[in-house]
N, CA, C and O atoms as a CHARMM CRD file, in Angstrom:
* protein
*
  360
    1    1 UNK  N     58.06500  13.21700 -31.00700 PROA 1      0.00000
    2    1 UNK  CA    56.72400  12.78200 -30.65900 PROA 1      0.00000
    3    1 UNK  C     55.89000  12.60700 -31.92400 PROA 1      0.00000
    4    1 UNK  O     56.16000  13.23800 -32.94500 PROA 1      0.00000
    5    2 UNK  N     54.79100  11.67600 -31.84500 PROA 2      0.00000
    6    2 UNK  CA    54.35600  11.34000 -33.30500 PROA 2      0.00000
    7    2 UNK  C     52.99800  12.46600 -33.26100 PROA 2      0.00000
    8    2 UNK  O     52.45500  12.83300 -34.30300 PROA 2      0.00000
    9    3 UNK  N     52.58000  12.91300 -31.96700 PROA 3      0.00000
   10    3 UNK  CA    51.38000  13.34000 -31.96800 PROA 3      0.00000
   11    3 UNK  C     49.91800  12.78000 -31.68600 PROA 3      0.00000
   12    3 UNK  O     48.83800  13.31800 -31.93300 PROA 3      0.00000
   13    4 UNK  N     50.15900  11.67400 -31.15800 PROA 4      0.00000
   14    4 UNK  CA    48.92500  10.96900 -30.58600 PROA 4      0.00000
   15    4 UNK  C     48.92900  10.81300 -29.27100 PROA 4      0.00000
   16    4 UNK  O     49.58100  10.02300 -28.58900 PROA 4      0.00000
   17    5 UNK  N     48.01500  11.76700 -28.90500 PROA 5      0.00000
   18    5 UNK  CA    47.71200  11.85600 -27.49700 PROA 5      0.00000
   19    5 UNK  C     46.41900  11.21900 -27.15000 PROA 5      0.00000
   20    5 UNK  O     45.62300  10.91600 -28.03800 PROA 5      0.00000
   21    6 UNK  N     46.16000  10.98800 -25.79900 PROA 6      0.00000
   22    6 UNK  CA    44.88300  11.06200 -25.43400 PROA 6      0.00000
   23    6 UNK  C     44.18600  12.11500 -25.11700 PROA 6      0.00000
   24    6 UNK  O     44.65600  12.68000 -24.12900 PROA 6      0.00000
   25    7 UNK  N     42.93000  12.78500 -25.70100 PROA 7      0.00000
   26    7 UNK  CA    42.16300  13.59600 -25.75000 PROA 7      0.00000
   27    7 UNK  C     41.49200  14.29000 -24.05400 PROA 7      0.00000
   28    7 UNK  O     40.57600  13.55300 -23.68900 PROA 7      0.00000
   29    8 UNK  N     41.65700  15.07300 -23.36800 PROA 8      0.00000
   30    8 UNK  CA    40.98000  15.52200 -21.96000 PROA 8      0.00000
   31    8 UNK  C     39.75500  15.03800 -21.72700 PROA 8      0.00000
   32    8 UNK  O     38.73400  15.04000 -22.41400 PROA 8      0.00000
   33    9 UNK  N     40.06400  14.51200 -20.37300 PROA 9      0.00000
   34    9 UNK  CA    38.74200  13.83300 -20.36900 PROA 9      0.00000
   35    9 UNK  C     38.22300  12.05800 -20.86700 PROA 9      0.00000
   36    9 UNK  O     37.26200  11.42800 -20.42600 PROA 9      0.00000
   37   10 UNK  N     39.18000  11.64000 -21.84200 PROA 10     0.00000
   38   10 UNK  CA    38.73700  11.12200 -22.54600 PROA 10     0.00000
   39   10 UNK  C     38.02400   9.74800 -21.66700 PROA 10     0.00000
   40   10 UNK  O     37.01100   9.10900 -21.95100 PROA 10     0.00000
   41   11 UNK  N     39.26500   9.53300 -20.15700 PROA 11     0.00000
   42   11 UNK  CA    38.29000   8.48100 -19.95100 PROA 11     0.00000
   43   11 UNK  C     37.26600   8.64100 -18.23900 PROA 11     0.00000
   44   11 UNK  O     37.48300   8.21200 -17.10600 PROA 11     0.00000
   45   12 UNK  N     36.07500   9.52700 -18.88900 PROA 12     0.00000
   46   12 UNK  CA    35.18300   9.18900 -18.02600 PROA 12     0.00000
   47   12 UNK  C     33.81500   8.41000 -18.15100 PROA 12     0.00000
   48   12 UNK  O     33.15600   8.03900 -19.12200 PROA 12     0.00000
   49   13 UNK  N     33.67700   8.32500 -16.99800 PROA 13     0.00000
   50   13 UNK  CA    33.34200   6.49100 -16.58900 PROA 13     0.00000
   51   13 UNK  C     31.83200   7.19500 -17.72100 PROA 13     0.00000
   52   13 UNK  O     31.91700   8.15200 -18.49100 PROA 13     0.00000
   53   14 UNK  N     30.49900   6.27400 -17.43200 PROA 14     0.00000
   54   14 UNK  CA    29.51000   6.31400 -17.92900 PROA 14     0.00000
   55   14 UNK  C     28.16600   6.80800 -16.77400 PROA 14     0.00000
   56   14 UNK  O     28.16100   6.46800 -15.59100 PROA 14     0.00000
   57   15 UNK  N     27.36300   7.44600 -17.26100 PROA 15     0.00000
   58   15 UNK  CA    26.45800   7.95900 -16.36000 PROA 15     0.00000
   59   15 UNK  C     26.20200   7.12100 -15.08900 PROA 15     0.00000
   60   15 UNK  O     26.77500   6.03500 -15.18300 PROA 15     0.00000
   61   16 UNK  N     25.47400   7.28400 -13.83800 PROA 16     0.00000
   62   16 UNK  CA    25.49700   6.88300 -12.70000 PROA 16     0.00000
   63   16 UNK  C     23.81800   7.69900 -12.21700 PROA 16     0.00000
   64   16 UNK  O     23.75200   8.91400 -12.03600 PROA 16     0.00000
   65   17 UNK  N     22.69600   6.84900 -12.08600 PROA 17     0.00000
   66   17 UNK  CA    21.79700   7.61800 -11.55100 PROA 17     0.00000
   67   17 UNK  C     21.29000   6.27400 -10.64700 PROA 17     0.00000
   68   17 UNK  O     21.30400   5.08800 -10.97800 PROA 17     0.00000
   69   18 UNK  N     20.82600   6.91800  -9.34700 PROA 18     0.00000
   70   18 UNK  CA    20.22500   6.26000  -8.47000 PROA 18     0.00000
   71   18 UNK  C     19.02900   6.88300  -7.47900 PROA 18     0.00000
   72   18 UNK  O     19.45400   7.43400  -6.46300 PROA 18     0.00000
   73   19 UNK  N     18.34700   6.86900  -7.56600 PROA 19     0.00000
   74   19 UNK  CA    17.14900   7.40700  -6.55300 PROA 19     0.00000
   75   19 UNK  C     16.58800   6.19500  -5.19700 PROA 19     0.00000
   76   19 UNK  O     16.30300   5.00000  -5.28300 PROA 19     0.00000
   77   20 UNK  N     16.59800   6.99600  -4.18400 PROA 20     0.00000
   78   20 UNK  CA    16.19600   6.01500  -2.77300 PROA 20     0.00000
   79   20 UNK  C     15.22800   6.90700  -2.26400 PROA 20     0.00000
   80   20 UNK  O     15.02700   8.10600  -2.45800 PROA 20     0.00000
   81   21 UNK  N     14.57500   5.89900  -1.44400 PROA 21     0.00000
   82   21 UNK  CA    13.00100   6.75900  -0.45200 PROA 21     0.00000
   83   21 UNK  C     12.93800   6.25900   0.59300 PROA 21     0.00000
   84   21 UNK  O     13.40500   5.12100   0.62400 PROA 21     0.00000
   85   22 UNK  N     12.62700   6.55600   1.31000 PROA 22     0.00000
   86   22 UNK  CA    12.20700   6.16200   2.73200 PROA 22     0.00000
   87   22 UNK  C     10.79200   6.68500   3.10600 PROA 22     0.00000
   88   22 UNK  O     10.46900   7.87300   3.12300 PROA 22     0.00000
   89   23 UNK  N      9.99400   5.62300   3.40500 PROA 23     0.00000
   90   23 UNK  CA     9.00600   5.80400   4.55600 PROA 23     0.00000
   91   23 UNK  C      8.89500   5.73700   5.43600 PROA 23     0.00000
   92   23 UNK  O      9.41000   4.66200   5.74500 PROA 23     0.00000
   93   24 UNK  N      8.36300   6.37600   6.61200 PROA 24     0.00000
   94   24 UNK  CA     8.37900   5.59800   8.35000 PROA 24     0.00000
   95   24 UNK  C      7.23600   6.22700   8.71300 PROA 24     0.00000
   96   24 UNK  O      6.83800   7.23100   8.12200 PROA 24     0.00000
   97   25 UNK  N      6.55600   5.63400   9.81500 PROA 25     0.00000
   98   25 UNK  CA     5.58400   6.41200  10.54900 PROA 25     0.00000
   99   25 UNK  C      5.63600   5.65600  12.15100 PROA 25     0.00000
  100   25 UNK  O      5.70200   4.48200  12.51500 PROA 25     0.00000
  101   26 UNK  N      5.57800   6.78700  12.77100 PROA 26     0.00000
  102   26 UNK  CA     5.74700   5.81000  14.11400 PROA 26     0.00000
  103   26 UNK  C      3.82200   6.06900  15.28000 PROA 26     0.00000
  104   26 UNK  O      3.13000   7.04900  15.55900 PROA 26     0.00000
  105   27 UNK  N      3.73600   4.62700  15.56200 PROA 27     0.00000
  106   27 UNK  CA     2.79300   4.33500  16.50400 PROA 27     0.00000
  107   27 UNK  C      2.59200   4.43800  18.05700 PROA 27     0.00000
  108   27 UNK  O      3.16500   3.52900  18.65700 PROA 27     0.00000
  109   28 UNK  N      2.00200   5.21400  18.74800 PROA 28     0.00000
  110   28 UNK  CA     2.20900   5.09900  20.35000 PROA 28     0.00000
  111   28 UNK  C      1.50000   4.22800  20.34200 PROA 28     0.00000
  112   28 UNK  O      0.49500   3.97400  19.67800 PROA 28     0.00000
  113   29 UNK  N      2.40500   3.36000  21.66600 PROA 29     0.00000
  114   29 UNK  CA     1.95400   2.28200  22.56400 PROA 29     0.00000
  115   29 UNK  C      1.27700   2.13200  23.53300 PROA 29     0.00000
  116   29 UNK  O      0.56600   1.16000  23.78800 PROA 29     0.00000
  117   30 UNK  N      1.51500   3.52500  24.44800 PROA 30     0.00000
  118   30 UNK  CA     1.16600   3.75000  25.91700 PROA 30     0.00000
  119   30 UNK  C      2.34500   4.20000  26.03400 PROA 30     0.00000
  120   30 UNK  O      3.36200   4.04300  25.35800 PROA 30     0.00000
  121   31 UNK  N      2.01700   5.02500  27.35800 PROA 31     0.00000
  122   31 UNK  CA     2.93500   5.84400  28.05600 PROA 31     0.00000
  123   31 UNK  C      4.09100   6.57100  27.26700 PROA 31     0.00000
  124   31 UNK  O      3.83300   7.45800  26.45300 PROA 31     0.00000
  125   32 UNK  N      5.61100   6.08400  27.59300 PROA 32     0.00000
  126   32 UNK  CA     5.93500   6.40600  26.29700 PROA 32     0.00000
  127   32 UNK  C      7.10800   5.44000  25.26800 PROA 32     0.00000
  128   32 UNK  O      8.21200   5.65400  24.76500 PROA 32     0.00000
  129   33 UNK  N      6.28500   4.47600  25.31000 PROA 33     0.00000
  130   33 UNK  CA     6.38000   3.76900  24.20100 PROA 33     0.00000
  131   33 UNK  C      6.32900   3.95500  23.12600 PROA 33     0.00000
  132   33 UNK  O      5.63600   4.95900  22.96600 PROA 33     0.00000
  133   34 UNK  N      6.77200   3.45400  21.91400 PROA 34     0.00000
  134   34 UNK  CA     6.65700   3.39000  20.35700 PROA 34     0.00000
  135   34 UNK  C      6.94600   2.75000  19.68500 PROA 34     0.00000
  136   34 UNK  O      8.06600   2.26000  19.83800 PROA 34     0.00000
  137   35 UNK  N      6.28800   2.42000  18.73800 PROA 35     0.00000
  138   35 UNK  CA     6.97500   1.60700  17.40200 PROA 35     0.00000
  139   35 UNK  C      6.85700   2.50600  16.48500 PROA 35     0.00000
  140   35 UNK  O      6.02000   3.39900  16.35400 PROA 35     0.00000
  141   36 UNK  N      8.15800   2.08000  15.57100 PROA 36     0.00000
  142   36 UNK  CA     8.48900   2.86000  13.96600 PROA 36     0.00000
  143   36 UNK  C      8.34500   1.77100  13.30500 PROA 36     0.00000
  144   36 UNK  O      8.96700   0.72500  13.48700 PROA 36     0.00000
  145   37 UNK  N      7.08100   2.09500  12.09800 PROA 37     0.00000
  146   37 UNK  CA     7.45000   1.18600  11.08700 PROA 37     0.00000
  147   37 UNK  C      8.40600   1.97500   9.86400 PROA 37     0.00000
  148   37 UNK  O      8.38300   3.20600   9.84100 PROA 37     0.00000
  149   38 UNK  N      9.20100   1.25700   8.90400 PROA 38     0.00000
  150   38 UNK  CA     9.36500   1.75500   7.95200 PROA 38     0.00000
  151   38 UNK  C      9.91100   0.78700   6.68100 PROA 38     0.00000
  152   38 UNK  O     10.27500  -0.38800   6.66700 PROA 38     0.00000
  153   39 UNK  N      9.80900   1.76300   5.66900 PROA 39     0.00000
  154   39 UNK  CA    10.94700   0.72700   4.44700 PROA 39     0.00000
  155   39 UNK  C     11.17900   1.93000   3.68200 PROA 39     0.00000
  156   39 UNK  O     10.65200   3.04200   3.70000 PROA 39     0.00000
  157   40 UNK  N     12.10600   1.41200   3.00600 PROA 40     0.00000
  158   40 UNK  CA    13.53600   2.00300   2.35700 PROA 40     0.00000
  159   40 UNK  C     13.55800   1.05800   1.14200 PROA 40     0.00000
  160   40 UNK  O     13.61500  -0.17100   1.08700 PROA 40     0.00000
  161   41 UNK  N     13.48800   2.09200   0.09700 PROA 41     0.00000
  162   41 UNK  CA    13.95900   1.46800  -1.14700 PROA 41     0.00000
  163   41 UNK  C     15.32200   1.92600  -1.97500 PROA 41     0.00000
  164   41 UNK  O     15.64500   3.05100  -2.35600 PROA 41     0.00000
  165   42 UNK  N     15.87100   0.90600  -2.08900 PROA 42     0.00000
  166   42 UNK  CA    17.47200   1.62100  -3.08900 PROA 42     0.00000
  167   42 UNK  C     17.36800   1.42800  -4.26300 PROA 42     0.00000
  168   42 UNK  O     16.81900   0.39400  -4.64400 PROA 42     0.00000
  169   43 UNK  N     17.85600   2.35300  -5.16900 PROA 43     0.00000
  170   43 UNK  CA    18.08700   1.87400  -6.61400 PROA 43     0.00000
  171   43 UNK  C     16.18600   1.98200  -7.36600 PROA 43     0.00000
  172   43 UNK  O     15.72400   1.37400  -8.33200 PROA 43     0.00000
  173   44 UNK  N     15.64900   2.78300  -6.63000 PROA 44     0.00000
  174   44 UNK  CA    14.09300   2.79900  -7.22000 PROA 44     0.00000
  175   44 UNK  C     13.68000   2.34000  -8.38100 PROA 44     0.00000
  176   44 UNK  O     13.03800   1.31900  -8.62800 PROA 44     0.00000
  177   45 UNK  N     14.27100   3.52000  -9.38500 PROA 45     0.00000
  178   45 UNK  CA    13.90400   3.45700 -10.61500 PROA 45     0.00000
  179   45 UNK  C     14.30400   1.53200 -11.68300 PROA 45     0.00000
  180   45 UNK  O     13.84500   1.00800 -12.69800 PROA 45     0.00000
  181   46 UNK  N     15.41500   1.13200 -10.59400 PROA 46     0.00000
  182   46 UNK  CA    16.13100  -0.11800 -10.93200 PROA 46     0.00000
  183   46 UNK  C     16.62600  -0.03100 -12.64800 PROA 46     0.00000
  184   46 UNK  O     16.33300  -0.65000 -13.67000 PROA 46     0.00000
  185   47 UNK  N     17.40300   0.94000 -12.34400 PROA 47     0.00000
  186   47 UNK  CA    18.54700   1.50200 -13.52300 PROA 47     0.00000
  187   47 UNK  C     19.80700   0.28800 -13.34800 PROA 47     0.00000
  188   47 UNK  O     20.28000  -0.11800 -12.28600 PROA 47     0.00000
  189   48 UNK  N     20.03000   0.02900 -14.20500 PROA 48     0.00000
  190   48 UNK  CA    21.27600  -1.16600 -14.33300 PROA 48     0.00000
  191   48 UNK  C     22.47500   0.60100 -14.44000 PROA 48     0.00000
  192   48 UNK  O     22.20300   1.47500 -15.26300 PROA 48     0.00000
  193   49 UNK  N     23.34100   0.69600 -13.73200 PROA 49     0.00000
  194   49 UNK  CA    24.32500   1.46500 -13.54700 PROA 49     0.00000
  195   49 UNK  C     25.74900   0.89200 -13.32600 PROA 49     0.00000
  196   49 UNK  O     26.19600   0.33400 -12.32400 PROA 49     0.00000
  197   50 UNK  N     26.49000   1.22900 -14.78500 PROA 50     0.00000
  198   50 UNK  CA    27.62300   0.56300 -14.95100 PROA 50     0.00000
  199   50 UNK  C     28.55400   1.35900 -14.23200 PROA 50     0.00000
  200   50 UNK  O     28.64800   2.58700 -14.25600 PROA 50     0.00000
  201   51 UNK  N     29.49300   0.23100 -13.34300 PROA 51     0.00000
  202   51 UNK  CA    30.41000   1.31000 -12.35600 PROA 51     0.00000
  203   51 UNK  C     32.14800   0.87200 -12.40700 PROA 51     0.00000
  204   51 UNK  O     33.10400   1.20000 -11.70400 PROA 51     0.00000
  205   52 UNK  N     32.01100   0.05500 -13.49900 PROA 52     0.00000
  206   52 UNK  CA    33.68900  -0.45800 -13.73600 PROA 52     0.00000
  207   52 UNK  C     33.97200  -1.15500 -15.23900 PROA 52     0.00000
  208   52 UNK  O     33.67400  -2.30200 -15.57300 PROA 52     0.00000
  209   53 UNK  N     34.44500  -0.41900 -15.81700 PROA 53     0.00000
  210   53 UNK  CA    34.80000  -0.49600 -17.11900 PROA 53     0.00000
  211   53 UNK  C     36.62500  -1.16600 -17.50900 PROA 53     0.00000
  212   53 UNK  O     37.71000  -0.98700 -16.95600 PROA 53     0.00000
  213   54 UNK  N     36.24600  -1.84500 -18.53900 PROA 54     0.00000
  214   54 UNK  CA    37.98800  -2.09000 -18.77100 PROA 54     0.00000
  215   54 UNK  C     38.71000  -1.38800 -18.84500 PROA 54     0.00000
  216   54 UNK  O     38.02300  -0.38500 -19.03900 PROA 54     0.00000
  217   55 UNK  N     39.77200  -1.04800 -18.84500 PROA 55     0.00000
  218   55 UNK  CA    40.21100   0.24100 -18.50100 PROA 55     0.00000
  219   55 UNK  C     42.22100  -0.04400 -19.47700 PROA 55     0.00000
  220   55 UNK  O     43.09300   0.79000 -19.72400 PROA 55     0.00000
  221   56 UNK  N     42.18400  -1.19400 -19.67200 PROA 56     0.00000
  222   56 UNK  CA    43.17000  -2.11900 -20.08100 PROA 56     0.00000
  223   56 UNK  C     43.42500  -1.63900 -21.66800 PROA 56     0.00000
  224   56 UNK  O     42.75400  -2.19100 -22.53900 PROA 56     0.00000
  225   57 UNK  N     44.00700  -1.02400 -21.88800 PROA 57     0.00000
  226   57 UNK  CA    43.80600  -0.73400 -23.78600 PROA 57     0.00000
  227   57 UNK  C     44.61200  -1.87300 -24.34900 PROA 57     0.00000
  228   57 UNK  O     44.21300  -2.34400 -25.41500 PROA 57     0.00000
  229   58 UNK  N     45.53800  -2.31500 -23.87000 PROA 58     0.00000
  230   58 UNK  CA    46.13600  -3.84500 -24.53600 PROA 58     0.00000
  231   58 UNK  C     47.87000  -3.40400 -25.18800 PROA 58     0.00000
  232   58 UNK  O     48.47100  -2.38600 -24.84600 PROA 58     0.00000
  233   59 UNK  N     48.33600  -4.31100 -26.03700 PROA 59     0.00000
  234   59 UNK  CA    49.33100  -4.18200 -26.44100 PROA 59     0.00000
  235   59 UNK  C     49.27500  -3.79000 -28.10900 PROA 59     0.00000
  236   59 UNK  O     50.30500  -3.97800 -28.75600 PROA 59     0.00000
  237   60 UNK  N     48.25500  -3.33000 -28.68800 PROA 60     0.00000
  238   60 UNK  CA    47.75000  -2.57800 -29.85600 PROA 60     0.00000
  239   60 UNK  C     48.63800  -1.51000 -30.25000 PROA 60     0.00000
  240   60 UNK  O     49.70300  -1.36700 -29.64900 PROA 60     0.00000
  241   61 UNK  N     48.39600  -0.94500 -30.95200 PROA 61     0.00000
  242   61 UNK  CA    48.96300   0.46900 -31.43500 PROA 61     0.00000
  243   61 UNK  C     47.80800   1.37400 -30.96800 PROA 61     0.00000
  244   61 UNK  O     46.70300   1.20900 -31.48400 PROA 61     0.00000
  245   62 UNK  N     47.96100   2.17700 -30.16900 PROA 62     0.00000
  246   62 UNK  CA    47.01000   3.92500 -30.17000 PROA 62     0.00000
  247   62 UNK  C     46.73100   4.21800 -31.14300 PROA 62     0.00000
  248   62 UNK  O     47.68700   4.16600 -31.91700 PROA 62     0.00000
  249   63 UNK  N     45.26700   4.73600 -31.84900 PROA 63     0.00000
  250   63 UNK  CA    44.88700   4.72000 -31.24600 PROA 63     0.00000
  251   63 UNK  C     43.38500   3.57000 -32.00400 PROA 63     0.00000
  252   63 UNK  O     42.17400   3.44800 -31.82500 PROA 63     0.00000
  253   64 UNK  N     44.78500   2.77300 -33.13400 PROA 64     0.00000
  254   64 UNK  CA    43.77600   2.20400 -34.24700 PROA 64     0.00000
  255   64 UNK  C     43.69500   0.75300 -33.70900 PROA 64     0.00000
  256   64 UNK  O     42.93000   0.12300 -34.44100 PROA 64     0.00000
  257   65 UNK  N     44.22900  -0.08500 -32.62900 PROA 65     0.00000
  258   65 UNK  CA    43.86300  -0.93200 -32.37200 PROA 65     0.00000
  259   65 UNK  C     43.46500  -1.58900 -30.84000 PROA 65     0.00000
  260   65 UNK  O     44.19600  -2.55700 -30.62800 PROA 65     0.00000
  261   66 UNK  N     42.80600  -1.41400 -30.06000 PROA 66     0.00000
  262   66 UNK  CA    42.63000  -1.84700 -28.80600 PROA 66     0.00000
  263   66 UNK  C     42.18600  -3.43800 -28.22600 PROA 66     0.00000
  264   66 UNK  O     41.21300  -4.12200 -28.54400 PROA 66     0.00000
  265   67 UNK  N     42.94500  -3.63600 -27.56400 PROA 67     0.00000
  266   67 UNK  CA    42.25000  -4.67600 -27.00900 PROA 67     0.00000
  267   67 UNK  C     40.83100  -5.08400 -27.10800 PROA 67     0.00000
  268   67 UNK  O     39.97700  -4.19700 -27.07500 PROA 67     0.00000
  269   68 UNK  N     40.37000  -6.70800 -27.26300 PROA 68     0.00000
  270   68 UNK  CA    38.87700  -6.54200 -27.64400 PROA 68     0.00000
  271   68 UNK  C     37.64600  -6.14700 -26.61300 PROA 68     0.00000
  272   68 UNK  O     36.50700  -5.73000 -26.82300 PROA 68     0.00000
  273   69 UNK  N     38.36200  -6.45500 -25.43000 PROA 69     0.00000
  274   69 UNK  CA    37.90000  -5.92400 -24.26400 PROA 69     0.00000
  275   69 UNK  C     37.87000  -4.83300 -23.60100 PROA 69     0.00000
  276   69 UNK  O     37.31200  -4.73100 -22.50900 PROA 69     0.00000
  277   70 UNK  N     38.52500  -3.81100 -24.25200 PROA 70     0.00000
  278   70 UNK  CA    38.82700  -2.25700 -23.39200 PROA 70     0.00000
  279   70 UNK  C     37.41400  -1.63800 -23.67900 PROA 70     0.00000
  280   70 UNK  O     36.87200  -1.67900 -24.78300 PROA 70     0.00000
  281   71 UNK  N     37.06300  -1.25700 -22.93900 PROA 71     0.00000
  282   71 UNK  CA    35.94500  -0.13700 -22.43300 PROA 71     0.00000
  283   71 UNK  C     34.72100  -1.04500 -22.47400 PROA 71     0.00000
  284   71 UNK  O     33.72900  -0.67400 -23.10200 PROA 71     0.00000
  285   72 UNK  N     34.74400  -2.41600 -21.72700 PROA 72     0.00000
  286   72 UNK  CA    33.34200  -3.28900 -21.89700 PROA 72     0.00000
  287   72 UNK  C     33.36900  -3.28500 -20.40500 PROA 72     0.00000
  288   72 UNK  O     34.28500  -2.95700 -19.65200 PROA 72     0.00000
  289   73 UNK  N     31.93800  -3.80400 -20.08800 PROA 73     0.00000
  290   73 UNK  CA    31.11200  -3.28800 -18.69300 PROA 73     0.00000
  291   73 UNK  C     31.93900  -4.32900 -18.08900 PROA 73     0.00000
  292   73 UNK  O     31.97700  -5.41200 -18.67300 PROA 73     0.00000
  293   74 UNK  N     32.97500  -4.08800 -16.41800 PROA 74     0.00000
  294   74 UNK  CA    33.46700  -5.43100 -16.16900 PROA 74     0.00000
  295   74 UNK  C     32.62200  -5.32400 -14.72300 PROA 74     0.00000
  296   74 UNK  O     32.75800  -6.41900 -14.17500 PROA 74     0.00000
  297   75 UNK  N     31.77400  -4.40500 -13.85800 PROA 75     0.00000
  298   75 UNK  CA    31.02800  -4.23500 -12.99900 PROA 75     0.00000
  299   75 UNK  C     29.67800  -3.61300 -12.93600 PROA 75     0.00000
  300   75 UNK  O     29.50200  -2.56500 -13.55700 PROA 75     0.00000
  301   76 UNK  N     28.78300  -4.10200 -12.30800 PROA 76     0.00000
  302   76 UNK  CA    27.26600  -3.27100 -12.42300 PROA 76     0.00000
  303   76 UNK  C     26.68500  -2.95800 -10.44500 PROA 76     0.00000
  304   76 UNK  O     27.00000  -3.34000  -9.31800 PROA 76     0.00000
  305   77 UNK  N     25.66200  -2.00300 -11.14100 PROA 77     0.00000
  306   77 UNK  CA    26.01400  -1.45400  -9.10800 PROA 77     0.00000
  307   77 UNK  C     24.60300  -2.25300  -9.11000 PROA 77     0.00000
  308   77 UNK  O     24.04400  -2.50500 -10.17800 PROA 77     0.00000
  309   78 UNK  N     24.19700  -2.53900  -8.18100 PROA 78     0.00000
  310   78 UNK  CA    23.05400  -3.25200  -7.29500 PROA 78     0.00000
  311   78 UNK  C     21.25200  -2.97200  -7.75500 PROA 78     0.00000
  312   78 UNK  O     20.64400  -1.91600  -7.92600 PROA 78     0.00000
  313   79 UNK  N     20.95700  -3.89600  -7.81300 PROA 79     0.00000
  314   79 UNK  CA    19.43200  -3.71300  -8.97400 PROA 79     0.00000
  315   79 UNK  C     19.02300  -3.09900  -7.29900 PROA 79     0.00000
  316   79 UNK  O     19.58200  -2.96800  -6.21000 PROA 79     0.00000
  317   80 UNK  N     17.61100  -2.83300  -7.96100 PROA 80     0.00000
  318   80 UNK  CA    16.78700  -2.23200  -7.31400 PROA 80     0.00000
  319   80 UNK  C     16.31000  -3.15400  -5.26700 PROA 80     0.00000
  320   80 UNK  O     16.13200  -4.36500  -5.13500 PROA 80     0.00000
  321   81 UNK  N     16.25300  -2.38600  -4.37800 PROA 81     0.00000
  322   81 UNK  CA    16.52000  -3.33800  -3.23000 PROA 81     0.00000
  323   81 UNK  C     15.35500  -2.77200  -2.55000 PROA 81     0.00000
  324   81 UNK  O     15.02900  -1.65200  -2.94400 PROA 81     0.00000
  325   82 UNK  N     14.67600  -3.27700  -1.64700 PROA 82     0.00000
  326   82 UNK  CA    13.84500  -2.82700  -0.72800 PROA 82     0.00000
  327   82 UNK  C     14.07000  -3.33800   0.71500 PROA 82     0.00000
  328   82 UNK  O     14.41500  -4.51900   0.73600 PROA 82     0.00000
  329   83 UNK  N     13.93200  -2.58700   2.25400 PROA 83     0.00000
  330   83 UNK  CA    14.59300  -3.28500   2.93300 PROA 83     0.00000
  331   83 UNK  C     13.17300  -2.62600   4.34200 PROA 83     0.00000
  332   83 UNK  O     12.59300  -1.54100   4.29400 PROA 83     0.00000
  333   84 UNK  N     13.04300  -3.42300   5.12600 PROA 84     0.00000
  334   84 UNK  CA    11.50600  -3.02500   5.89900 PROA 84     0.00000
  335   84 UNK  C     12.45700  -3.18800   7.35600 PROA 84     0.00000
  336   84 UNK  O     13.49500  -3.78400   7.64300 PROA 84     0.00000
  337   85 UNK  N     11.25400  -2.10100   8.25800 PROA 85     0.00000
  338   85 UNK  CA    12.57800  -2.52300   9.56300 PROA 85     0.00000
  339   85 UNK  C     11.14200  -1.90100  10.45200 PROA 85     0.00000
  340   85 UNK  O     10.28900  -1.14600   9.98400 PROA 85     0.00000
  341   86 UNK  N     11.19600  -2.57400  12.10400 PROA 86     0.00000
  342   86 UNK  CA    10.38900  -2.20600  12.91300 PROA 86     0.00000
  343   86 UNK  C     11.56400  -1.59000  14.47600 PROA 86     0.00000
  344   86 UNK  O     12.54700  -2.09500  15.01900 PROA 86     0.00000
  345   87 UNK  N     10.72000  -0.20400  14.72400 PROA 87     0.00000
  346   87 UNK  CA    11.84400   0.14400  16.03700 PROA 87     0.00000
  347   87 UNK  C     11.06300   0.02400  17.32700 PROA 87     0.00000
  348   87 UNK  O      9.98900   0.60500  17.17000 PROA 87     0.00000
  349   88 UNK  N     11.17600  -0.53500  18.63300 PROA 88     0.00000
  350   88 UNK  CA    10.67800   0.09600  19.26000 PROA 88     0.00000
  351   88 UNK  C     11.44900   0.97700  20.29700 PROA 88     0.00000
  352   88 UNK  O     12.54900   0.72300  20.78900 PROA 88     0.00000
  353   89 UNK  N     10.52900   2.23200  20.56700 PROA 89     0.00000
  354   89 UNK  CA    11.31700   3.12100  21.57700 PROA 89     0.00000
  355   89 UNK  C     10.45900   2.70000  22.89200 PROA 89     0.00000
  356   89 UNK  O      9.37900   2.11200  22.82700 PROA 89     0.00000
  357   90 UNK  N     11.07300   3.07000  24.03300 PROA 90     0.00000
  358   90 UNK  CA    10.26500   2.84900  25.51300 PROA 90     0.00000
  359   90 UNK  C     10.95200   3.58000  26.43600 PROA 90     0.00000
  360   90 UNK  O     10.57900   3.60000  27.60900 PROA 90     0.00000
């Protein structure tokens, strides 16, 4: 063995933060009726969150030459979303 390993750990992904909220409040109608209003936001802060990386090291030598593409962003998770919704109960 020459002694070149890969290091523990070495391939984890890159941070991941997402914050969501919800509002609702619901209205009587009569009797017992209702409406809910609400909205829902995803991705609040609208953090670009990388969720798929190259992962491909190439046909290089370990650990001095890699592909020019290994470890570049090849997926991103969903910008910031807002989504509004009305219920009624009866």
């Amino acid at each position: 063995m020459d002694g070149a390993f890969i290091e523990r750990n070495a391939g984890e992904d890159p941070d991941f933060f997402s914050l969501n909220a919800r509002l609702s409040r619901t209205f009587p109608l009569g009797g017992r009726a209702r409406a809910e209003a609400l909205a829902e936001v995803f991705n609040l802060t609208n953090r670009q969150n990388n969720v798929t990386l190259n992962g491909n090291f190439g046909a290089g030598a370990y650990p001095a030459s890699p592909s020019s593409t290994f470890g570049q962003i090849t997926a991103v998770g969903d910008p910031r979303s807002l989504q509004l919704g009305l219920r009624f109960r009866f």
